[in-house]
N, C-alpha and C positions, 0 to 999 in steps of 0.2 A: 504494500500500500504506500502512495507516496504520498510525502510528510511537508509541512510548511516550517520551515526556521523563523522564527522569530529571536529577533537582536539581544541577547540575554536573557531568554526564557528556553521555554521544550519546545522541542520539535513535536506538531501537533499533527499526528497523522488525519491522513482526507478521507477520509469514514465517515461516516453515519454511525452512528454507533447508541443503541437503546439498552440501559440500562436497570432502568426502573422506567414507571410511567411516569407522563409530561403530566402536569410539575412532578419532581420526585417530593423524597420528605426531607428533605433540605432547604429545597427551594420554595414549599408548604411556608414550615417553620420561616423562613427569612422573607416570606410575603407577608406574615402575619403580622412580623415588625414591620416593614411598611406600612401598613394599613392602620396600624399606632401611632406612626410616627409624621406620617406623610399624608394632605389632606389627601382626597380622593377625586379631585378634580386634575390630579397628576395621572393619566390611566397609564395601564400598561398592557401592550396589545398580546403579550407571551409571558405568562408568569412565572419563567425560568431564571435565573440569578449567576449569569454569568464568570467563567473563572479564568478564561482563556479564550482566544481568537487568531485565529489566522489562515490564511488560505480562504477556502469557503465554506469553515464551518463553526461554530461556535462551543464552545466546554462550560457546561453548569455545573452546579454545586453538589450536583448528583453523580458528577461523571459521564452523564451524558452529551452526546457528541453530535451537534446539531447541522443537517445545512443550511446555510444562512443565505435565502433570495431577497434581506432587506440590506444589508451593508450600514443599519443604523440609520435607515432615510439617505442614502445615499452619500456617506460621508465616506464609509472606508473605502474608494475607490481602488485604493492601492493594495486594500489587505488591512486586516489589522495588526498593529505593532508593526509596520513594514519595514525594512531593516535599514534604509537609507533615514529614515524619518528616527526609528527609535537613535541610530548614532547622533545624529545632529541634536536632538533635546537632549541626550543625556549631557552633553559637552556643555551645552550652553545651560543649563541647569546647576551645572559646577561653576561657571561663572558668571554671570546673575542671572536675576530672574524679571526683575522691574527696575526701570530706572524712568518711565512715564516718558515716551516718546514726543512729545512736547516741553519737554522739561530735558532729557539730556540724552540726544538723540542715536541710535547703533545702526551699524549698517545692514543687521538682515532686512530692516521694513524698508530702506532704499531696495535693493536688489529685490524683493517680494513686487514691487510697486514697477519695480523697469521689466521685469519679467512677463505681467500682465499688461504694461502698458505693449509691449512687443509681440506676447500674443493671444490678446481679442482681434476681434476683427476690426478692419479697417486700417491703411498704414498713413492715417493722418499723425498727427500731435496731438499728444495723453497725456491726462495726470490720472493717477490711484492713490485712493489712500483707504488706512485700513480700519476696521471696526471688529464686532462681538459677533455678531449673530445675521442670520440674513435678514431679516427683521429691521436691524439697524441697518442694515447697508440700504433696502430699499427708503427707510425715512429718510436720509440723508438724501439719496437720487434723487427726491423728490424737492427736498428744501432747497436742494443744489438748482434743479429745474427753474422752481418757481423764482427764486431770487435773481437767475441769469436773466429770465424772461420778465420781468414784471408781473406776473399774470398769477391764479390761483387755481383756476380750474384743474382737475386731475382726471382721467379718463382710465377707467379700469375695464376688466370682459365678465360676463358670465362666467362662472365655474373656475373662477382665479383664486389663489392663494399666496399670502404675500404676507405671513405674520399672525402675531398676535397682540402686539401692542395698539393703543388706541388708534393709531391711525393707519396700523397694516391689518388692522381686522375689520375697520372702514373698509378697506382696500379687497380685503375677504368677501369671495360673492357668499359662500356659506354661512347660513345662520348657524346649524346645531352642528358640533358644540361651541363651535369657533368665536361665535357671536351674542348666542343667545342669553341675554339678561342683563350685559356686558354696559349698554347702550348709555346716555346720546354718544355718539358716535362724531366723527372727524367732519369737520362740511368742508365742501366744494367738490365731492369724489361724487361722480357720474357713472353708470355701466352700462357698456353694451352689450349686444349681442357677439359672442366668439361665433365660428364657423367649424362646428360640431357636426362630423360627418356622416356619425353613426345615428343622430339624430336632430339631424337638420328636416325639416317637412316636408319640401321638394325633392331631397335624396341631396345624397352626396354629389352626385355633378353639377348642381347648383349651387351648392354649399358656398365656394371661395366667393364668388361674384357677389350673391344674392347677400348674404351678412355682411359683407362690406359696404355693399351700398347702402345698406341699414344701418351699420354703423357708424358712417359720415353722416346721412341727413340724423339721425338723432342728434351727434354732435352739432352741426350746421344750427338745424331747429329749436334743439334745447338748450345749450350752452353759447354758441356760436365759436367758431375756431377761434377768434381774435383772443377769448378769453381763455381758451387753452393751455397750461403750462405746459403739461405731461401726459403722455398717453403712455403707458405703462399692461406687459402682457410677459407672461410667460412662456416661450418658444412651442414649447410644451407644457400646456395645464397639469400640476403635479398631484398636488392634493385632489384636484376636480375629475380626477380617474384618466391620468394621461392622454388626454387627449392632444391627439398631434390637429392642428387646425389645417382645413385642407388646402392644398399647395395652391399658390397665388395669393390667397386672404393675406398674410401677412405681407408680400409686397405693395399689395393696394394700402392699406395701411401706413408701412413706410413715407411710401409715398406722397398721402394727403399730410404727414407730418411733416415733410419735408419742404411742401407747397405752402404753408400754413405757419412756416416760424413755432413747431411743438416739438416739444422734445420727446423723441422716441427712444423709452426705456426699455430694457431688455431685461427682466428677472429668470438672470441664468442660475438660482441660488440649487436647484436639483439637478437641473441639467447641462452644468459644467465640468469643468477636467474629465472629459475624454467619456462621458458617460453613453451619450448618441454615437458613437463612431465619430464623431468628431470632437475634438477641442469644447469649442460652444453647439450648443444645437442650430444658432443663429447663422453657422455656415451652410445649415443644409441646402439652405435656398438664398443663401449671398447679401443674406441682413448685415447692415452696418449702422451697430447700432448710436444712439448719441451717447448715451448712458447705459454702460452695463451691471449687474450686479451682480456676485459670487459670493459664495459661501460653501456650508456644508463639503464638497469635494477637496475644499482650498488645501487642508491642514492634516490630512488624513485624523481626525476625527477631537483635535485642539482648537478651543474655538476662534477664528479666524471669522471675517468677511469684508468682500473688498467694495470699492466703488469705484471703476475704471468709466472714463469718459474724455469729452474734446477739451482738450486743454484750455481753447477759451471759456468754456461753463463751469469746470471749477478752479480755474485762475480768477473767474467774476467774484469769489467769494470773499469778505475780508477773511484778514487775518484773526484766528480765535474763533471764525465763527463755525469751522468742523474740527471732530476731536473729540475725544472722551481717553478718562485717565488708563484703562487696559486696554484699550485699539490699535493692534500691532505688535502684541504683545509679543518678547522678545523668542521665547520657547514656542510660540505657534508659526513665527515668521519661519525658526527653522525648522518647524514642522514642514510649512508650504513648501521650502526650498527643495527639503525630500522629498517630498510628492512630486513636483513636476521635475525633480531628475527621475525620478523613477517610471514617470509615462514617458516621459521620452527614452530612454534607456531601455524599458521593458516592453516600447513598443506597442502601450494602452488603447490608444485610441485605437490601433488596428485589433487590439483584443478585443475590446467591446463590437465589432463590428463582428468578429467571429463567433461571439456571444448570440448574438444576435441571428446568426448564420443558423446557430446548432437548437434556438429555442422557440423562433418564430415557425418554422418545417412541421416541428412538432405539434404545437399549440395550434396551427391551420388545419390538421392531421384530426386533432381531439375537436375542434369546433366542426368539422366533416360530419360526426356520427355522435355528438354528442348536445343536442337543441338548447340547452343550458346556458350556450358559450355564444352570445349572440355579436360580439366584435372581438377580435384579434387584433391588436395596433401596436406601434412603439417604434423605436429605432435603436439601435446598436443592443445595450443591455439597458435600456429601460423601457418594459416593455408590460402590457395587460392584457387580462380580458374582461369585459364587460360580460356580467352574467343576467340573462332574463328567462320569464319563465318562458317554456320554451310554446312554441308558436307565435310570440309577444314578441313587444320592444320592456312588456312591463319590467320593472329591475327587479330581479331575484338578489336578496340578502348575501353578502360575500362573506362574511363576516363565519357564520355554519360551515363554511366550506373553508374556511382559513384553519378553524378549531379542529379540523380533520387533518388536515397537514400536519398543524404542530404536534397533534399528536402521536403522527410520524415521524416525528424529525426532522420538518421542512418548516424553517421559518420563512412566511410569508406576512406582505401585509395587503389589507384595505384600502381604499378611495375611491371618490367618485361622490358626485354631485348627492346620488340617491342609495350611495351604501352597496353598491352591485359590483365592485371592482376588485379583481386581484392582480398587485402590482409587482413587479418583478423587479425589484435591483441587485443581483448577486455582483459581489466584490469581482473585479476585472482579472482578478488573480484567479478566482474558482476555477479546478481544475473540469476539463470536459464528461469525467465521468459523474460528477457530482451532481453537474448539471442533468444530465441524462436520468440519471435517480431521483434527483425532484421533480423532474419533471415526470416520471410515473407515479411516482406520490401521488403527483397533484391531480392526475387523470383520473386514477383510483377513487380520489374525490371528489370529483366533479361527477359521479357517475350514483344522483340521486332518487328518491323514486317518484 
């Protein structure tokens, strides 16, 4: 069986491997402190307790040996503990740890910031600078926006997901749980309609045209472009059950922001470093974006998140007026450093694309004979299926069918506008038979009465 090294830890062989039932009594016992200590609005989609990680599978407190299709939301792109990433923090963790990057500055958060400015898309003139969370990265995009532009307006889609602070859960088309009770909520945030292929009304070959032109005259009508800051979309809806928007929609888009003096955001915070087969998802159709935003993938799994754009939008900005005392933190900068020597090194982005190769065949193979699986979508290794009941577009509960993996040994998660979505992020490292075994898991499960 072949094994994953992790940088001063075990070599964690690539099994599956069941050794008590999911949860074990371990894992029981260390949930039941949680649920003592931790309010309950913290959920947890896998009640397993973690001991070990790497490659594509995860080690709980049982000894159970799991395979992992979430990668933590998409953060361990690399692997967990990935060997390049653990050298670099242990080094710089022997010599400091904070010194407030606005206060007495080190060169990893330069080299983090010329690394992204060099490769997002576009080879105009960038600044980046760095934050917490994705969350943060997009309020910032936006304060960035609005202060460049004059303007206040902010345009958001259907079935987006951007946060959960006040004003990225504005930004949140999802009421439960994201929203609800939360409220008054952030003003000047507008939503249209995204161009949802699998259930657009006309069908998918309408899809691209037909929601864009809806989603300019709403803007036009309701807001007027002039007062536009930001129109703000996620390449790929992540939380809203992956939806890829159908190809053209987002160039019409670009477009009327480009016509219109709006600044066109990109919330790349899932679907960056190398998770689509590409870099950004925003290459797949040659978006250039104004304002990009990363996270989650940045740091292989230290919290990081960036904000890369045109050098004249956040050059507009005074001085003091972005910034927070842990943004760039010095141990996550070298975290980022190892992750992107290691996608390029290990050759990621072409990984996820062969991810992609080995789980899409299949999953179109099991929606063939199985009425459950009413779309099959994604790109590279980020990929779903929307489940309905079958003769329907009605949305069948994912959530049943998720409880049945993990209790195989397949960690999976959830999303999707209406709860009917199983999404797939396995680590870019998972080796190919792992993949192959979860993905019978999963069929096995999908196979209701």
């Amino acid at each position: 069986m072949s094994t994953a090294t992790t940088h001063g830890g075990p070599q964690l062989p690539q099994e599956r491997r069941l050794v008590t039932e999911i949860p074990g009594p371990r894992s029981r016992e260390l949930f039941a402190r949680k649920q003592s200590a931790v309010p309950p609005g913290i959920g947890t989609t896998l009640p397993v307790f973690v001991t070990h990680a790497g490659g594509g599978v995860i080690v709980d407190a049982d000894g159970n040996s799991l395979i992992d299709f979430g990668s933590g939301i998409a953060v361990t792109n690399v692997g967990n503990a990935a060997p390049r990433v653990v050298e670099r923090v242990q080094k710089q963790v022997a010599d400091f740890t904070h010194t407030c990057f606005m206060v007495a500055p080190y060169e990893s958060y330069v080299a983090v910031c010329e690394k992204l400015n060099a490769l997002t898309p576009g080879d105009h003139e960038k600044r980046t600078f760095l934050v917490n969370s994705g969350a943060e990265a997009v309020e910032n995009a936006v304060k960035v926006a609005r202060h460049a532009t004059g303007r206040q307006a902010v345009v958001v889609f259907d079935h987006g997901y951007h946060g959960r602070t006040l004003l990225t859960m504005t930004l949140t088309a999802k009421s439960m749980p994201y929203k609800h009770g939360f409220g008054p909520f952030a003003p000047e945030v507008y939503r249209v309609p995204l161009a949802y292929p699998f259930r657009w009304p006309t069908g998918p070959d309408n899809c691209a045209e037909e929601a864009a032109a809806q989603a300019i005259d709403m803007i036009n009508k309701q807001i007027g472009a002039e007062n536009v800051a930001a129109v703000l979309i996620e390449p790929i809806a992540g939380e809203g059950g992956f939806i890829e928007p159908a190809r053209g929609f987002l160039p019409k888009i670009v477009e009327f922001c480009r016509a219109n003096g709006i600044v066109f955001i990109a919330d790349e915070v899932q679907t960056g470093f190398a998770r689509t087969g590409h870099m950004f998802a925003c290459e797949d159709e040659g978006i250039v974006p104004d304002i990009i935003t990363t996270a989650k993938g940045i740091a292989g799994g230290l919290p990081l998140a960036a904000v890369t754009g045109r050098a004249d939008l956040l050059d507009h900005v005074h001085s003091g007026g972005l910034g927070g005392t842990y943004g760039g933190n010095p141990l996550a900068c070298e975290a980022a450093l190892g992750v992107l020597e290691t996608i390029e090194q290990d050759k990621l982005v072409e990984r996820a694309r062969h991810i992609g190769e080995v789980m899409l065949p299949r999953l179109r193979a099991i929606q063939e004979h199985n009425p459950i699986v009413g779309d099959v979508r994604g790109r590279g290794a980020m990929i779903a299926v929307e489940l309905v009941v079958p003769g329907t577009k009605e949305p069948y509960p994912a959530a049943e069918i998720a409880r049945r993996c993990h209790e195989q040994g397949l960690l999976v998660l959830t999303a999707g506008t209406y709860g009917n979505v199983l999404r797939f992020l396995p680590p870019l490292v998972i080796p190919d038979h792992l993949l192959e075994e979860g993905l019978s898991i999963l069929e096995k499960a999908l196979n209701v009465d």
